[in-house]
N, C-alpha and C positions, 0 to 999 in steps of 0.2 A: 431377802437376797436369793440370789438362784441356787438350787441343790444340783449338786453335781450329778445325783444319784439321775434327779428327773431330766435333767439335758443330755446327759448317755444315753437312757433310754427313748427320749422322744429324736434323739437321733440317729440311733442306730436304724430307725424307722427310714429315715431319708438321707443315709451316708453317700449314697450312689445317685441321688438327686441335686436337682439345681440348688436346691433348699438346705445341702449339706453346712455351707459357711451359718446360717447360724445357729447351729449349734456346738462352732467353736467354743474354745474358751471366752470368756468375756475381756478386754481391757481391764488393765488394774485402774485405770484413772478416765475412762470414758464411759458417756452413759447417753441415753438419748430420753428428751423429753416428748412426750406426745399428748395428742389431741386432738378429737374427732365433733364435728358438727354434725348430728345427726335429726333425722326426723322426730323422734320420737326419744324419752328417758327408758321408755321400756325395750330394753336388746333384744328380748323375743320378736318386737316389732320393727325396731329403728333400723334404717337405711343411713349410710352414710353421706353426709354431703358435701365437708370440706375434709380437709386432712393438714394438720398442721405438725410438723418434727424439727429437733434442732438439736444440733450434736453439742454433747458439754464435754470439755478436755482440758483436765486438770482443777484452774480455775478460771477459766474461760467457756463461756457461751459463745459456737463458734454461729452468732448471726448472718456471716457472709454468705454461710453455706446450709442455712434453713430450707427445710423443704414444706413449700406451700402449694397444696393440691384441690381445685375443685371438682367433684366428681359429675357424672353425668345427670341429670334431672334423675331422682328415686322416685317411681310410683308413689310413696305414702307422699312424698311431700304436699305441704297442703297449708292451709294460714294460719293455723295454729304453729304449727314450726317456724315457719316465718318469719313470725312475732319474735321469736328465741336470738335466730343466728341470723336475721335479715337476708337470707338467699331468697330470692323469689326462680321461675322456670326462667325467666332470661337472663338468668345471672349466672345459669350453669349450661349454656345452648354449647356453648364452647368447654363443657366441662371435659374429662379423661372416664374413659370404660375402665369400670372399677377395677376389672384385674387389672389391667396394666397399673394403674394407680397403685394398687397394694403392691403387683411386682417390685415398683419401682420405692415405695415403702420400705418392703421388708430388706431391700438390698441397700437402704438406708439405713437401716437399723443393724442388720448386721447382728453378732451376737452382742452386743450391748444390754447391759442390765436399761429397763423403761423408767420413767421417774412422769409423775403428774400428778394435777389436782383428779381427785376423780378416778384415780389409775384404774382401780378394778374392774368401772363400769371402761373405760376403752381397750382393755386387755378383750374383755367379754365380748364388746362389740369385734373387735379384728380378730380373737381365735374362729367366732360366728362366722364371718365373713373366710379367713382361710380353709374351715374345719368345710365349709360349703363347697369353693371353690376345687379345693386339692386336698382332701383330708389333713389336714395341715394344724395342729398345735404348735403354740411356740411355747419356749422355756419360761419363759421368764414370767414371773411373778409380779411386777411394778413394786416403787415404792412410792409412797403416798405423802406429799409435800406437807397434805393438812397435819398427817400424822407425825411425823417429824418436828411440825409447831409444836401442837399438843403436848408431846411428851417433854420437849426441851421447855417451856412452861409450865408444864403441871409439875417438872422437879422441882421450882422453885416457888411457884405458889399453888399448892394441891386444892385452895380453896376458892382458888378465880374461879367464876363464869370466861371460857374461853371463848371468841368469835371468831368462829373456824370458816367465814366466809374467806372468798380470793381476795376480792379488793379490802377486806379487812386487815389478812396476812400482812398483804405486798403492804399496805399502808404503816403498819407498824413497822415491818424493819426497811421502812425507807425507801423502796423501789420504787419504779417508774410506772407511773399510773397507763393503763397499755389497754385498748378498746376491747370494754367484754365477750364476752361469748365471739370471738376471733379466736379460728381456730389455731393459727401460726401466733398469733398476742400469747392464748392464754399457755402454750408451750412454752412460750419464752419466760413467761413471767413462773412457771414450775420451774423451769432452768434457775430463774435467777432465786428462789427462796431457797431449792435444793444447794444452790452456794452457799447461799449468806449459813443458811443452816448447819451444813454440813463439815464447811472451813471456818465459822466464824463461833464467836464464844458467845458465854450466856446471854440469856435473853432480859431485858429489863421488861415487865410487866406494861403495858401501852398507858397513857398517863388520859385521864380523861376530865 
């Protein structure tokens, strides 16, 4: 969860900036789910390449108004990435210049607590990318979809083998099977286990 203490101070840094709203308070009942396609698993290295977000409000995934971005061709890209997220160069000729792309991001997100599979590697890739752009830290911390399985199963059987893949999750508590490595899919699909998780009751162990 975010520390109050760390969002006063990384905003006091940019109260008088464009960048002041987010370091609002957060919504008591809204969060945003995120998801980045990038070049490379390593954030020292990885460029990004698509940009997938979707606001969750209450207990609703507000799908209408997901925001799906491709960014501009990244130099590393290359056919090993390829292979991953299926962007090849002409699938991003008409992509957006990554500032505006993140501009139009962060003004999505808003001060929103972040929720994803993976959260910490896309915090890291997008603080990378704003700490570059505009010195720029955001607050917020993520919280970690797989982690929230985990624990709401290990209370009831501390001695499963847990399979902490995504289409494993989604498959066990019933969601809708949604094309991988998509970066607006696998948003959506962090949205919908942070529901089922978050508002719904224990977990029955997957039956095999």
């Amino acid at each position: 969860m975010l520390s109050r203490l760390r969002r006063h101070w990384l905003g006091s840094r940019f109260h008088a900036s464009a960048f002041a709203p987010l370091f609002a308070a957060p919504p008591a009942d809204e969060w945003v789910a995120l998801d980045f396609e990038t070049t490379s698993l390593d954030p020292a290295q990885a460029e990004i390449v698509a940009i997938g977000a979707v606001r969750i409000q209450g207990n609703r995934v507000l799908t209408g108004e997901a925001l799906s971005i491709r960014a501009q061709t990244p130099a590393s890209l290359n056919e090993h990435s390829v292979v991953i997220h299926g962007l090849r160069h002409q699938d991003l000729q008409q992509g957006m210049e990554l500032e505006a792309a993140l501009h139009q991001l962060l003004a999505f997100i808003g001060p929103r607590e972040l929720v994803g599979y993976h959260i910490a590697y896309d915090l890291r890739i997008l603080n990378l990318a704003c700490r570059k752009l505009w010195g720029l830290t955001l607050a917020q911390r993520g919280i970690e979809v797989s982690r929230l399985y985990h624990d709401h199963l290990y209370r009831r059987y501390p001695d499963a083998a847990i399979d902490l893949h995504l289409a494993a999750i989604s498959s066990h508590l019933g969601l809708p099977a949604l094309p991988a490595h998509d970066a607006l899919s696998d948003a959506i699909t962090a949205a919908l286990i942070f529901l089922r998780l978050h508002q719904g009751g224990p977990l029955a162990y997957p039956k095999v």
